[in-house]
C-alpha positions, 0 to 999 in steps of 0.5 A: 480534498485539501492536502497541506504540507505542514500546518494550514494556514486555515485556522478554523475548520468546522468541527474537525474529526481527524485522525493520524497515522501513515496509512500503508496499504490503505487495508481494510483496518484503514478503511474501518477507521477512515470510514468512521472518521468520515460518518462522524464528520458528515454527522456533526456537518464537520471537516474529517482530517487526516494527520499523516507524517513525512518522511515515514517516522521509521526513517528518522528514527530508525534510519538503518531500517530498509522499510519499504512501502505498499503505496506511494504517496499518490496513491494514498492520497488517491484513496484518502479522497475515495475515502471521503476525507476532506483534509490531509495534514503532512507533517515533517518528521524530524527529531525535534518533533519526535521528542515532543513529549505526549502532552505536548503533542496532544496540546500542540498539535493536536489541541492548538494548531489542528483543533481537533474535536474528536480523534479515531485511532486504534486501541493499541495507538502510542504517542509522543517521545519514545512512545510514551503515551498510550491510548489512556493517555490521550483520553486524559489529555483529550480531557484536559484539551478539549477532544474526545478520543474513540479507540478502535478495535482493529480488525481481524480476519481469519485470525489475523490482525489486519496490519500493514506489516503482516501484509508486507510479510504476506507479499514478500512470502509471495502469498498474494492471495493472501494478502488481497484479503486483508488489503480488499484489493489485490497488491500492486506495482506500477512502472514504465515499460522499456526494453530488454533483450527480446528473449521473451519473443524467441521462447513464444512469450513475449514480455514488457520489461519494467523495473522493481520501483527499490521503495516498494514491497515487490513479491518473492521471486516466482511466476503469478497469474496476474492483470496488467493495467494499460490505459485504463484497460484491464489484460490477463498476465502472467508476471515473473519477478526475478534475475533469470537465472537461466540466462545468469541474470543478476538484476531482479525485475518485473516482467509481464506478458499480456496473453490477448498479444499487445505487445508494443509498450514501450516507453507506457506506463504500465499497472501489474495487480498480482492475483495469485502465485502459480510457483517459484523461480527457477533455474532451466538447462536449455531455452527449450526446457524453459519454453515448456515451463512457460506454456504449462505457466500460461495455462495454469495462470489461464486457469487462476485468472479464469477463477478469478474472473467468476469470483468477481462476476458473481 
């Protein structure tokens, strides 16, 4: 897979399918619309292109906005190659591109530097300054320029609009399981393992320390049933997001603790996938008080990943 910062330099592409957006999540709505962008490719023997935007448009237009990410830019790129797409395009987003008017995008942009022969995009797709064109917009200036647009209905499961900003709600709820329907995989965090202040050991559970990365959506605070990723290798876990407010606490962080006993991480890089929320955090009179909470959190994480486990081996 080609990824390019801004235009290539590559001016022909053999029929170019493409289409746009930021992709957070890579949900299952993303992989509808990349799937089809991809088979229609392949049909016509033809280059599928993603156009993508750097920084996230609502940092230049709404800059006050605290947005933060369900995947980082790797991570993206990672699964737009899964996914089968031959080409990313990043674009720099900056006001003067933001007020490129709608025919001047679909002319410009999409006609001129990209070539675009057929475009995918959701049915609710809006473009250009302020928003101002719509679906039926781009279908005219398809016309005019020379593409064809296939409006995509999105996708719905259990009643909900498969979306990036109801999966960030989801997560930030802390309803992980949740969220794992609509993403098809369960969410998340990846840092590097450093150390604390060894309480974990003393309580009979020891813990890898690593920080909230501050881009990324991160759970409500809580206990979760969950799967530690080291070096490929997968460990049942249970993950506590919060200040500790035993211990008067006041920075939130991530702490994991493998239950098969590898405990020497320091300074590993370390993947947390949440599976399910066992409950919320809490605040404990005594270190022995929070000793029993931990042994009944373990068992009901043993009994969620155990659940688990026969869900995805059957």
């Amino acid at each position: 897979m080609k990824v390019t910062r801004g235009y290539s330099d590559e001016v022909v592409r053999p029929y170019p399918v493409g289409t746009i957006g930021n992709f957070d999540g890579h949900h299952l709505g993303h992989r509808a619309l990349l799937k089809q962008v991809v088979e229609t490719a392949r049909r016509a023997q033809g280059t599928a292109v993603v156009l993508t935007f750097d920084p996230h448009p609502v940092k230049i237009l709404a800059p006050h906005v605290d947005l933060q990410f369900l995947t980082s830019g790797d991570e993206k790129r990672a699964r737009f190659e899964e996914a089968g797409i031959d080409q990313v395009i990043s674009l720099e987003f900056t006001q003067a591109f933001a007020s490129l008017s709608p025919e001047m995008f679909a002319e410009q942009v999409l006609s001129k530097r990209l070539g675009l022969k057929e475009i995918f995009v959701g049915q609710h797709f809006a473009f250009g300054h302020k928003r101002a064109g719509q679906i039926d917009d781009l279908t005219e200036l398809g016309k005019r320029f020379g593409f064809i647009v296939h409006p995509i209905i999105p996708v719905m499961i259990n009643g909900r609009v498969v979306s990036s900003t109801c999966i960030r709600q989801l997560i930030i709820a802390g309803h992980v399981e949740q969220a794992a329907v609509l993403l098809g995989r369960h969410y998340a965090l990846s840092g590097i393992v450093y150390p604390g202040e060894g309480r974990g050991r003393t309580l009979g559970c020891p813990t890898a320390n690593l920080e909230l990365p501050p881009d990324r959506v991160a759970p409500a605070d809580g206990i979760y049933a969950a799967v530690a990723i080291l070096d490929q290798e997968r460990h049942d876990s249970v993950a506590y997001i919060g200040t500790r407010p035993t211990f008067d606490g006041d920075e939130r962080r991530l702490e994991v603790s493998i239950l098969d006993g590898i405990h020497e991480l320091y300074g590993r890089t370390l993947t947390v996938e949440f599976i399910g929320r066992i409950r919320g955090d809490a605040q404990f009179d005594s270190g022995e008080a929070l000793s029993r909470q931990i042994t009944a959190d373990v068992d009901s994480a043993r009994g969620i990943l155990r659940r688990y486990h026969g869900t995805i081996g059957g």
